[in-house]
LUMDO-280904 format. One record per atom (N, C-alpha, C): residue in three letters; x, z, y. Coordinates in steps of 0.001 Angstrom, whole numbers, padded with zeros to 6 digits, always signed. Atoms other than C-alpha are relative to their C-alpha. Layout:
ALAXZY;...
// end
This chain:
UNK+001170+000863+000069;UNK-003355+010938-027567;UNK+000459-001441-000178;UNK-000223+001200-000466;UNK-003296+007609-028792;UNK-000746-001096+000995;UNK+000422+000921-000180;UNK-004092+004565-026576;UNK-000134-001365-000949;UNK-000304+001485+001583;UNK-004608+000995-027877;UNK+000709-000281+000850;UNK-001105-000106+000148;UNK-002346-000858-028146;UNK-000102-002117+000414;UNK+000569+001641-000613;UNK-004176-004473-026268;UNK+001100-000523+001025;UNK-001233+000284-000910;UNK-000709-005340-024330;UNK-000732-001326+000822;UNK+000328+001090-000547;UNK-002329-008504-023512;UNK-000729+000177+001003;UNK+001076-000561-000843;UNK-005278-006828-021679;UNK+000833+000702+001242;UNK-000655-000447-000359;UNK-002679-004639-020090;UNK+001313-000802+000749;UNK-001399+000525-000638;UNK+000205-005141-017374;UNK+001145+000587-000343;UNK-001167-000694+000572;UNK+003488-004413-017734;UNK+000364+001676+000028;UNK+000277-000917-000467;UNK+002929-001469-015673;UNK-000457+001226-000680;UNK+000627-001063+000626;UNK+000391+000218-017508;UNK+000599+000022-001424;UNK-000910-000141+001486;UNK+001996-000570-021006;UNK+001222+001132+000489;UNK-000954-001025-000495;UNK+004912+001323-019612;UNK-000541+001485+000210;UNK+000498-001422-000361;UNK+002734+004290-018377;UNK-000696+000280-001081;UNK+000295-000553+001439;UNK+001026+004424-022030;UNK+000700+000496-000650;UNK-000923-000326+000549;UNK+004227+004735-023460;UNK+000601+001336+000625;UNK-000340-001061-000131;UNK+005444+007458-021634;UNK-000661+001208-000075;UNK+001126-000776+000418;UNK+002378+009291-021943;UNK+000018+000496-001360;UNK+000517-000191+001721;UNK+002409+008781-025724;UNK+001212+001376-000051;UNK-001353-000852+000271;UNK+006296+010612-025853;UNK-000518+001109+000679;UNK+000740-000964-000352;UNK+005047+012854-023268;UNK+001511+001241-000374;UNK-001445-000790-000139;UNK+009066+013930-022999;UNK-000177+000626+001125;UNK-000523-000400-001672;UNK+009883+016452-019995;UNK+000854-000397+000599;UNK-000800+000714-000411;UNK+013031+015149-019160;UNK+000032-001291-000178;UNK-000582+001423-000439;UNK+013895+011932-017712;UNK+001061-000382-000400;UNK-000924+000620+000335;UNK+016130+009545-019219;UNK+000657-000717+001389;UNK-000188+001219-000920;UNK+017947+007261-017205;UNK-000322-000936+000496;UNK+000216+000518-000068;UNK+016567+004532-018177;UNK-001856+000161+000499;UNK+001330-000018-000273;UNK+012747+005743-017512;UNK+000092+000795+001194;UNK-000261-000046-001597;UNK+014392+006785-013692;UNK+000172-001222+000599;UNK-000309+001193-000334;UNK+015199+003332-013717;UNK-001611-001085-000121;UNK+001415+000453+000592;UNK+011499+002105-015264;UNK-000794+000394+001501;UNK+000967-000373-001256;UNK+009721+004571-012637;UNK+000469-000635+001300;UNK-000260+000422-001564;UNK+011718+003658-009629;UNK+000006-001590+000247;UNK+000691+001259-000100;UNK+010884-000075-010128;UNK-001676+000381+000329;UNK+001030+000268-000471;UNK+007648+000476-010065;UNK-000953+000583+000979;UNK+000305-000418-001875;UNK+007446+002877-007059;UNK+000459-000720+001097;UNK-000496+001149-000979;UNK+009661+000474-005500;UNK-001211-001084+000579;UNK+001121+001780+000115;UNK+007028-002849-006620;UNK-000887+000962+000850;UNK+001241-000012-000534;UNK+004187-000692-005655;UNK-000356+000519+002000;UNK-000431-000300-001533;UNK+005502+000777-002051;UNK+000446-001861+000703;UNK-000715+001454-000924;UNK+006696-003137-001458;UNK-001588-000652+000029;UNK+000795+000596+000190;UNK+003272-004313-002860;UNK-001183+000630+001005;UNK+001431-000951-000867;UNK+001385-001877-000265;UNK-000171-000290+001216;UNK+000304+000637-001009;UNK+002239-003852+002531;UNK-000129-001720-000020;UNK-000368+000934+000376;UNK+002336-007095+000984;UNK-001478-001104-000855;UNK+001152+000228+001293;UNK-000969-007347-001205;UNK-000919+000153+000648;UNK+001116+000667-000471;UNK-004354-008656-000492;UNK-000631+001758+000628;UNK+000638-001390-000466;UNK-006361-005455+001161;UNK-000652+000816-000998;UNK+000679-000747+001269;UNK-008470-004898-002015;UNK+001080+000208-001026;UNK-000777-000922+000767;UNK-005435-003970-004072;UNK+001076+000994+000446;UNK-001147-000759-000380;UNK-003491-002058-001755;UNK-000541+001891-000424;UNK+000489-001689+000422;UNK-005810+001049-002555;UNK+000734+000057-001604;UNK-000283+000117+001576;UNK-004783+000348-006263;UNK+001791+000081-000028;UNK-001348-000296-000287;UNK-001190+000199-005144;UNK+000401+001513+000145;UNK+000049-001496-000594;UNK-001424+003682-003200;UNK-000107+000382-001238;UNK+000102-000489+001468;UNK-002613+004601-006359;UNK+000675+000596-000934;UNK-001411-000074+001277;UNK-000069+004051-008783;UNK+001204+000225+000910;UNK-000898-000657+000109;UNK+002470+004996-006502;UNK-000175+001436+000114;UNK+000188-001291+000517;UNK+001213+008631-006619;UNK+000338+000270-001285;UNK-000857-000222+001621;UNK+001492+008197-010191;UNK+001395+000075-000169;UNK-001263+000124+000010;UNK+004410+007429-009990;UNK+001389+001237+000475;UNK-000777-001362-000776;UNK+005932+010067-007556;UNK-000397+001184-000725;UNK+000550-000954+001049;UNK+003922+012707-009702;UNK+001070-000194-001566;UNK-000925+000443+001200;UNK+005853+011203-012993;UNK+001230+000796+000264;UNK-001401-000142+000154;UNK+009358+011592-011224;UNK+000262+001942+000035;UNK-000375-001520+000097;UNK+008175+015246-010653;UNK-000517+000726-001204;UNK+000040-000407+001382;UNK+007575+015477-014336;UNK-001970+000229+000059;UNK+001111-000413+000206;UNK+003478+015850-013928;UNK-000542-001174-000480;UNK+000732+001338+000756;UNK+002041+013104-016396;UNK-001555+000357+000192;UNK+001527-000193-000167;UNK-001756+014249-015442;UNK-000310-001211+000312;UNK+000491+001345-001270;UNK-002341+011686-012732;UNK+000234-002092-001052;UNK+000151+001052+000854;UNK-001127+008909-015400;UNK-000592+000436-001184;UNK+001248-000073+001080;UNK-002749+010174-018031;UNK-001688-000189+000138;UNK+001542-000356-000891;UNK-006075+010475-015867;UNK-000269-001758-000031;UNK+000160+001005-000255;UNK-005486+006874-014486;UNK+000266-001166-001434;UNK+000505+000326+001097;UNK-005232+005317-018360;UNK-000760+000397-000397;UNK+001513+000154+000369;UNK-008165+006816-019463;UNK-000886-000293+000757;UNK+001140+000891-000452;UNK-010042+005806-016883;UNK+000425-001159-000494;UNK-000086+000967+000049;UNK-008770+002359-017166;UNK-001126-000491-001738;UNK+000029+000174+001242;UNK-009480+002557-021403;UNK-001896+000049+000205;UNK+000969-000332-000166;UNK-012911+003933-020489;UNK-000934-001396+000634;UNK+000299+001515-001151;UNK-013679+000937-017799;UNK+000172-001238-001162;UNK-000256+001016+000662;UNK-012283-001448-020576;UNK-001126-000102-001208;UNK+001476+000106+000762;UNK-015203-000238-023011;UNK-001055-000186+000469;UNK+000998+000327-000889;UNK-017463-000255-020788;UNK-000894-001538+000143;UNK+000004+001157-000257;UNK-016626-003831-019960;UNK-000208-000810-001348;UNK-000225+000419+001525;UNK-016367-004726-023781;UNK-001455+000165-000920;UNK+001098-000901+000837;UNK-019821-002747-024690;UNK+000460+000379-001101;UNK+000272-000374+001688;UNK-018219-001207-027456;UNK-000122+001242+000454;UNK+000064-001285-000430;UNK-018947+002250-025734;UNK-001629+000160-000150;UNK+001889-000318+000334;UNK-022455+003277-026968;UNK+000116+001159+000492;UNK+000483-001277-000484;UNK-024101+005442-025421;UNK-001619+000222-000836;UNK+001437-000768+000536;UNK-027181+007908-026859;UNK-000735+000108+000903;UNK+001464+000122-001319;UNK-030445+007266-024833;UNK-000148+001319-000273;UNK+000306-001405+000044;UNK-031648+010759-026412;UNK+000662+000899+000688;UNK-000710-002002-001031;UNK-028804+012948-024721;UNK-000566+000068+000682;UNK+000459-000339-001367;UNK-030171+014915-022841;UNK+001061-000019+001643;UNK-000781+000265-001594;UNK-027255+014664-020046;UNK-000213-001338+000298;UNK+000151+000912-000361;UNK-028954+011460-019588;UNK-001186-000040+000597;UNK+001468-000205-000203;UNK-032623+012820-018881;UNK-000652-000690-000513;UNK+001256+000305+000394;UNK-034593+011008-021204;UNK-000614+000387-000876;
// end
């Protein structure tokens, strides 16, 4: 699946977790043992460290993260499309059909 490709919109973080998503390799390189364990590191340092309203968002991504090192890209794949989803949302370029019916009208 592609994502876009708005780096600017995006942290370093999630650019990183798009990219590995995109390859969507089973094995771990070195260097993306070295990628993940920074940012289980940042986000386990950032979970006692960070304002109260992002420590849930911390917890978060380090699940992702620990999920990653055990090869299960769901949980980051899950947590970029929401994000992409949230970003249209925010953007209105996500139309929605008044007629569907999974909308009841």
């Amino acid at each position: 699946m592609q994502y876009s490709k708005r780096l600017g919109n995006d942290s370093f973080e999630v650019a990183g977790m798009k990219r590995f998503v995109e390859r969507d390799r089973q094995s771990l390189s070195v260097v993306d043992r070295i990628v993940g364990g920074y940012f289980l590191l940042a986000n386990v340092m950032g979970d006692s460290t960070y304002y109260s309203m992002t420590k849930t968002a911390a917890k978060e991504r380090r699940v992702i993260w620990q999920a990653f090192f055990g090869g299960n890209l769901t949980p980051m794949r899950e947590y970029i499309s929401n994000r992409e989803f949230s970003a249209k949302m925010a953007d209105g370029t996500l139309k929605v059909d008044i007629d569907d019916p999974l909308f009841g009208v």
